[in-house]
C-alpha positions as CSV (number, residue, x, y, z in Angstrom):
1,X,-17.4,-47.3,-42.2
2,X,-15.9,-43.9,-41.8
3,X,-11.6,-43.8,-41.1
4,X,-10.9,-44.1,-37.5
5,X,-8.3,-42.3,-35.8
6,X,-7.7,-39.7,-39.0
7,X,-6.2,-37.0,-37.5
8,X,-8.1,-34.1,-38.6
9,X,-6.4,-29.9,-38.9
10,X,-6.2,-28.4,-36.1
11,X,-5.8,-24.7,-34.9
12,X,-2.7,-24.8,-32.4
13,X,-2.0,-21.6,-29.9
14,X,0.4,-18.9,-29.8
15,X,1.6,-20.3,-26.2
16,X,1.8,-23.9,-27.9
17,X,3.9,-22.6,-31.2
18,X,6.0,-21.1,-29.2
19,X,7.2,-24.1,-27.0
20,X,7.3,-25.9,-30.1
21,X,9.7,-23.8,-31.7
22,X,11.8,-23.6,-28.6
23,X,12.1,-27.2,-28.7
24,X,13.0,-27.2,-32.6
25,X,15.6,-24.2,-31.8
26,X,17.4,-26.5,-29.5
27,X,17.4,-29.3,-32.0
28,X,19.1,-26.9,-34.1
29,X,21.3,-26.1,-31.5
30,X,22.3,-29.7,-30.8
31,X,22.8,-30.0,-35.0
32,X,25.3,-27.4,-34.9
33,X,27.5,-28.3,-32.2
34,X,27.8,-31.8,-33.7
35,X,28.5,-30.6,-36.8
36,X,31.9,-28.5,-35.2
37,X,32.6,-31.8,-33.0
38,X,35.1,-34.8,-33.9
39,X,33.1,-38.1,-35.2
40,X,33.0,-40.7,-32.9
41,X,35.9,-43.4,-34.0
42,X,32.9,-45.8,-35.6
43,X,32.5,-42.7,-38.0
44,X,29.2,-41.7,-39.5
45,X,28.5,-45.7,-41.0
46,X,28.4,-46.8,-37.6
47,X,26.1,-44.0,-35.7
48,X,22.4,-44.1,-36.5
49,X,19.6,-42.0,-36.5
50,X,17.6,-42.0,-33.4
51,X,14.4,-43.7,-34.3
52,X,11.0,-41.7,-33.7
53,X,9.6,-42.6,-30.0
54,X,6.0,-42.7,-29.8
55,X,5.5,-40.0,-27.0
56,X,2.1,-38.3,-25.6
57,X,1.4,-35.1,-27.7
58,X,2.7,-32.3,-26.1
59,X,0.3,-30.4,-23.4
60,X,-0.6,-26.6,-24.5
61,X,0.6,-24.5,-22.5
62,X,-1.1,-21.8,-20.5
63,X,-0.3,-19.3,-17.7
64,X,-2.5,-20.2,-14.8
65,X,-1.1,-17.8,-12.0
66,X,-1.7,-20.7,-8.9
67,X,-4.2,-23.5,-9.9
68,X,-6.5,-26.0,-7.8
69,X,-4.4,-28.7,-5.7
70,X,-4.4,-32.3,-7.4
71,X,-7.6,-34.2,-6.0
72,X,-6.2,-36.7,-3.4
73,X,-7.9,-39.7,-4.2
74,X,-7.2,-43.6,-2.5
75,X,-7.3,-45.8,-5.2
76,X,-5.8,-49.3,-5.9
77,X,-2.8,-49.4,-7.7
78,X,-3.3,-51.8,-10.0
79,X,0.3,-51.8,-11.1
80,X,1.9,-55.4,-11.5
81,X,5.1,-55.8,-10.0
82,X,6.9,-56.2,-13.7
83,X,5.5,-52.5,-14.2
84,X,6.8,-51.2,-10.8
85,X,10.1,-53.4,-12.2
86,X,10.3,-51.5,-15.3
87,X,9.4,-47.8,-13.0
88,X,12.5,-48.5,-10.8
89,X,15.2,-50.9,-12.2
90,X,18.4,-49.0,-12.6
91,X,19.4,-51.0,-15.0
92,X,16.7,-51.9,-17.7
93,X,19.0,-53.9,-20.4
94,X,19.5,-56.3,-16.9
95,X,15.7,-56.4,-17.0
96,X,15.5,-57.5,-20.8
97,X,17.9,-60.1,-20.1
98,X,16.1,-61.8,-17.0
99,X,12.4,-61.2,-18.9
100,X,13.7,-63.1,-22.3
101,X,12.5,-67.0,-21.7
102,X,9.0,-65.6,-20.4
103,X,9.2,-63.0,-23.6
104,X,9.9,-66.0,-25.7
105,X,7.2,-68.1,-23.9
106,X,4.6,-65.3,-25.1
107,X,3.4,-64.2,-21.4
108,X,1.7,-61.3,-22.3
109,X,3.0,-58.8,-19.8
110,X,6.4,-59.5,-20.2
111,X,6.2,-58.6,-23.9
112,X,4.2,-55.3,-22.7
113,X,7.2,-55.0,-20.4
114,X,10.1,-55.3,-22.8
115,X,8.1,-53.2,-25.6
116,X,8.2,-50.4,-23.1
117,X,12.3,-50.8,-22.2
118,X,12.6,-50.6,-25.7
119,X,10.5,-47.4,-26.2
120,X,12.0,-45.7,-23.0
121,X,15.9,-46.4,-24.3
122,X,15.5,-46.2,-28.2
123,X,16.9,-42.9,-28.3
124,X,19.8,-43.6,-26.4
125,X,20.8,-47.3,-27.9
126,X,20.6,-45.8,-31.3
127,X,23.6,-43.5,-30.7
128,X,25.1,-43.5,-27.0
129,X,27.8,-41.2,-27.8
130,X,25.9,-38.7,-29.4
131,X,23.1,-38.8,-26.9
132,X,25.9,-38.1,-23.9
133,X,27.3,-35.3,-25.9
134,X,23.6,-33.7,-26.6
135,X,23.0,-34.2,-22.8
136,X,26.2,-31.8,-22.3
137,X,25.0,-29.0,-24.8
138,X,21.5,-28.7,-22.9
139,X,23.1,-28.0,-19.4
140,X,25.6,-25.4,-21.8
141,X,22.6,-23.9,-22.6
142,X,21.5,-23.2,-19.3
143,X,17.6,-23.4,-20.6
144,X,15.1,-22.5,-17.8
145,X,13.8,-25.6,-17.9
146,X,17.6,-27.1,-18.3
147,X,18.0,-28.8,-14.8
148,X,14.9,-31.0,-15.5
149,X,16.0,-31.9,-18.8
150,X,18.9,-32.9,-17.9
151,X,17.9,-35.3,-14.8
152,X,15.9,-36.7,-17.0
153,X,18.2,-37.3,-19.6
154,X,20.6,-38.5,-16.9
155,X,17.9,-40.9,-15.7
156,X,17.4,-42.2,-19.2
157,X,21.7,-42.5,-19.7
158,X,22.0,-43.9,-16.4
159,X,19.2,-47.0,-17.0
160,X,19.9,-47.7,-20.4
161,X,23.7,-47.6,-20.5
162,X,24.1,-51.2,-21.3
163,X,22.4,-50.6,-24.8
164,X,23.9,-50.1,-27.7
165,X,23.1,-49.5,-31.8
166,X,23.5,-53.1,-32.4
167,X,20.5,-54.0,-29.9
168,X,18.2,-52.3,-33.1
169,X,15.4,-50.8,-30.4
170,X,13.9,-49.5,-33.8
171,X,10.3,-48.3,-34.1
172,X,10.0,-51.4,-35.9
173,X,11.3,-53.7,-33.3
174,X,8.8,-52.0,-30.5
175,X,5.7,-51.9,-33.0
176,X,6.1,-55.6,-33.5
177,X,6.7,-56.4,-29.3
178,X,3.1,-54.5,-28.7
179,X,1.6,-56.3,-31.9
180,X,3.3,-60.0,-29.9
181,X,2.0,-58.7,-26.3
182,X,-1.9,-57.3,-28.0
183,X,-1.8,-60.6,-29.8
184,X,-1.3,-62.9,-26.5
185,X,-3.7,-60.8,-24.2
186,X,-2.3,-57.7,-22.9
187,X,-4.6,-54.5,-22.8
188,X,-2.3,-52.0,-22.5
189,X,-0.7,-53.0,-25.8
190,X,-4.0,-53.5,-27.3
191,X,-4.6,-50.2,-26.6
192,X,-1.6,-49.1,-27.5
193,X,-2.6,-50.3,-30.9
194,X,-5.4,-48.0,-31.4
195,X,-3.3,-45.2,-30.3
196,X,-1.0,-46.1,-32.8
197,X,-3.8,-45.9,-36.1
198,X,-4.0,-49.8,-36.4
199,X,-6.8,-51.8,-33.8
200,X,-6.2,-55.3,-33.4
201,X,-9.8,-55.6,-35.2
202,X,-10.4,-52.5,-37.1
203,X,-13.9,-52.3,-36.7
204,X,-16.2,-49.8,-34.5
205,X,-18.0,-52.7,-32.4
206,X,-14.3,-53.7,-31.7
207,X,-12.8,-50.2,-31.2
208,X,-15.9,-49.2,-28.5
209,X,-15.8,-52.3,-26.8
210,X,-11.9,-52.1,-26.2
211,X,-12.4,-48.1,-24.3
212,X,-15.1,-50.0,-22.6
213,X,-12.8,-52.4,-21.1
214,X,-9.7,-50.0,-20.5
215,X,-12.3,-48.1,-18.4
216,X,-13.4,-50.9,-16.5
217,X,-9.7,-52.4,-16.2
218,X,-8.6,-49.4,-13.9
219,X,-5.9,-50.5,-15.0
220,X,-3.3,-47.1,-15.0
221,X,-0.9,-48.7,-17.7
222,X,-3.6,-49.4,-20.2
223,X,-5.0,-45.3,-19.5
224,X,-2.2,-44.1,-20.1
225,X,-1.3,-46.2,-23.3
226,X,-4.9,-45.3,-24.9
227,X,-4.8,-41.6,-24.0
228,X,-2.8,-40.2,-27.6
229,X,-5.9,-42.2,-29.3
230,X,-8.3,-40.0,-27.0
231,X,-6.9,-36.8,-28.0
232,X,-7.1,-34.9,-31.2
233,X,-7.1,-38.0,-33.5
234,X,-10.6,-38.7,-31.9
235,X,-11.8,-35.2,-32.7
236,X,-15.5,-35.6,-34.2
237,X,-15.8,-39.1,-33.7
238,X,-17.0,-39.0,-30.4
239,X,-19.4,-41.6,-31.4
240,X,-17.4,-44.6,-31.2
241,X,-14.6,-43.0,-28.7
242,X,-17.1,-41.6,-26.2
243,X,-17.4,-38.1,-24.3
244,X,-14.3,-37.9,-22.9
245,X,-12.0,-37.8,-26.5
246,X,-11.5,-36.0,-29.5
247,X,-9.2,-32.3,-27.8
248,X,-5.5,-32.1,-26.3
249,X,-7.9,-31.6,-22.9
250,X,-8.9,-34.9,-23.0
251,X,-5.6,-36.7,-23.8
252,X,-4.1,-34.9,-20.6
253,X,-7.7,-36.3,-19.0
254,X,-6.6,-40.0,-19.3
255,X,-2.9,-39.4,-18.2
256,X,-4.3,-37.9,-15.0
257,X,-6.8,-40.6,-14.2
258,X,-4.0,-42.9,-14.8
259,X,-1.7,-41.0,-12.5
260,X,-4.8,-41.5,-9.6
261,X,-5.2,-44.9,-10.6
262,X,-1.5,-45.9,-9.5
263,X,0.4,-45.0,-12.7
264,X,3.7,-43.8,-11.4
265,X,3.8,-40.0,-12.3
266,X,6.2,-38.8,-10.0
267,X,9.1,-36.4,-11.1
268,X,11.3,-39.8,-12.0
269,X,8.5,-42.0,-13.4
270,X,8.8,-43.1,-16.6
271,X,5.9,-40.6,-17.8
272,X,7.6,-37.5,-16.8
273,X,10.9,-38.7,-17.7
274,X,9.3,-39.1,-21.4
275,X,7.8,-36.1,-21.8
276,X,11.0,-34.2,-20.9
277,X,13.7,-36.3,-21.9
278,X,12.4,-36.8,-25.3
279,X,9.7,-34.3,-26.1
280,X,11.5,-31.5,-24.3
281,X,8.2,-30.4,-22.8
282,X,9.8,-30.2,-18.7
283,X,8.8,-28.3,-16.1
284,X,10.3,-25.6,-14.6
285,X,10.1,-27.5,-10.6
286,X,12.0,-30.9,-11.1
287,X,10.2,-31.8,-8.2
288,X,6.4,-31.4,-9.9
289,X,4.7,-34.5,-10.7
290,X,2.8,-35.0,-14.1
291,X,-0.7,-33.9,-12.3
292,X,0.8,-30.8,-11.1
293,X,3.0,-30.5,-14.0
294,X,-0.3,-30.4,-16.4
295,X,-2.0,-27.8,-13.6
296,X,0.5,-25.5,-13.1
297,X,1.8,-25.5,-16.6
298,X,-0.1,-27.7,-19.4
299,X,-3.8,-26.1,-19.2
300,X,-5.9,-23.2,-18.8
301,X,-7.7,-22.5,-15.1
302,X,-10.9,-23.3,-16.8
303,X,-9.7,-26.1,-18.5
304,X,-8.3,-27.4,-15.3
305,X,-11.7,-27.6,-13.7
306,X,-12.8,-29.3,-17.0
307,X,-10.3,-31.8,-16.8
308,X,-11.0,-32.5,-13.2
309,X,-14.9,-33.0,-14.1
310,X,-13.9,-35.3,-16.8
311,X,-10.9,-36.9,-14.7
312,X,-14.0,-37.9,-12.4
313,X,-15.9,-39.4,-15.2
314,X,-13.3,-41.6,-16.1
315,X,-13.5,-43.4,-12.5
316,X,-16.5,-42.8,-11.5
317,X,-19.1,-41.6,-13.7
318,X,-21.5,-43.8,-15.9
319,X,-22.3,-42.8,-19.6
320,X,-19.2,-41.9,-21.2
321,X,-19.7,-43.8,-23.5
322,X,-22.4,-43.0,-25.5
């Protein structure tokens, strides 16, 4: 059976290298003003190193001059109310705390739930101090993108303020709460699974089935955690990951069916909040949602209408899998 999921090379553009190295010249940035600043009184034994956040691939960027106005499309949400919980509780670490006996009692969505908490404030529980002080050197930079970094960091700081290093919201930690929530019944973290190299059942029959069933779910949370396994790690495997898979395009395609499926993409959802808190990739309107975000600033005009004909494949169409 040939390896799922291997990422294959890749050709990336200029427009794409750039952001990249924007966002790695600001991480430089951040490194060197630490370095001139006083430790915190724990001293370096006490501060850890953020873990790695598993984050959607960043969108190519493209100038598009004025693109095609999101599709408005009425479709059930789909959302459970522990996912519109987790989208507006201002304080997550309260939410933990009142989902641990159902956690314990392995309800599937509560573990979903918590896994995500985790995810969204891993950054910030892993150094609190550290994050407030990197938070202060973006708006010093006065980036162009600066005032929606730094709401969204806010947003994370703001949520997540009750966590600190001892919690351990390692990678480890929120691996092993999606492997708990995939293992009691939960398709988003099932899908999350695949999107993360490592099926529940690593076998083809398994792997198609599974996209079958997130398509049929219309379920927004489960689009949106199976999308990074649609994109580039698909590429020439369209035969077990079906039509709409295998480029960047079709990673973005998934987060935008999600977005008209219920997922909450708005300029303060968790998605948005993600990409720009963590991955840097922001957009220049704080007031853009993640459709118009990707439109206005993540794809090609082409490629838009592409994405919109494949968008409509997702949630309508028949035969995407093949």
């Amino acid at each position: 059976m040939p390896r799922l999921l291997a990422r294959p090379s890749l050709s990336v553009s200029g427009k794409t290298l750039l952001l990249l190295a924007m966002v790695a010249l600001l991480a430089l940035l951040l490194l060197w003003k630490r370095s001139w600043e006083p430790m915190s009184p724990t001293g370096a034994a006490g501060r850890q190193q953020a873990p790695p956040l598993d984050l959607p691939s960043s969108p190519p960027v493209a100038d598009i001059g004025s693109s095609s106005p999101p599709m408005a499309i009425a479709l059930p949400s789909g959302a459970s109310t522990l996912i519109h919980e987790f989208e507006t509780a201002p304080d997550l670490y309260a939410l933990a705390q009142r989902l641990a006996a159902r956690e314990r009692a392995g309800d599937p969505e509560a573990l979903w739930i918590v896994s995500r908490i985790y995810d969204y404030c891993a950054a910030f529980a892993a150094d609190p101090a550290g994050y407030s002080r990197d938070t202060r050197t973006i708006e010093e930079l006065r980036l162009a993108t600066g005032a929606s970094m730094l709401a969204a960091r806010e947003r994370v700081g703001q949520r997540c303020a009750r966590f600190v290093p001892g919690d351990n919201l390692s990678l480890q930690r929120i691996d092993d709460k999606r492997q708990q929530a995939a293992d009691a019944g939960n398709l988003a973290a099932e899908a999350s699974l695949l999107a993360l190299g490592r099926p529940l059942i690593d076998s083809e029959e398994y792997i198609r089935r599974l996209i079958e069933r997130v398509l049929e779910s219309r379920d927004p949370e489960a689009y949106v955690a199976i999308s990074p396994a649609m994109g580039l790690p698909a590429s020439g495997q369209e035969a077990y990951f079906g039509d709409v898979s295998g480029t960047q395009l079709t990673e973005l395609t998934w987060l935008v069916a999600a977005c008209r499926l219920g997922q909450d993409c708005g300029p303060d959802g968790s998605l948005m909040t993600t990409y720009c808190a963590a991955g840097g990739v922001c957009s220049k309107d704080d007031s853009q949602d993640f459709e118009a975000f990707v439109l206005d600033a993540g794809v090609s005009r082409q490629s838009a209408e592409d994405l919109n004909v494949m968008v409509d494949d997702l949630l309508y169409g028949t035969g995407v899998m093949k």
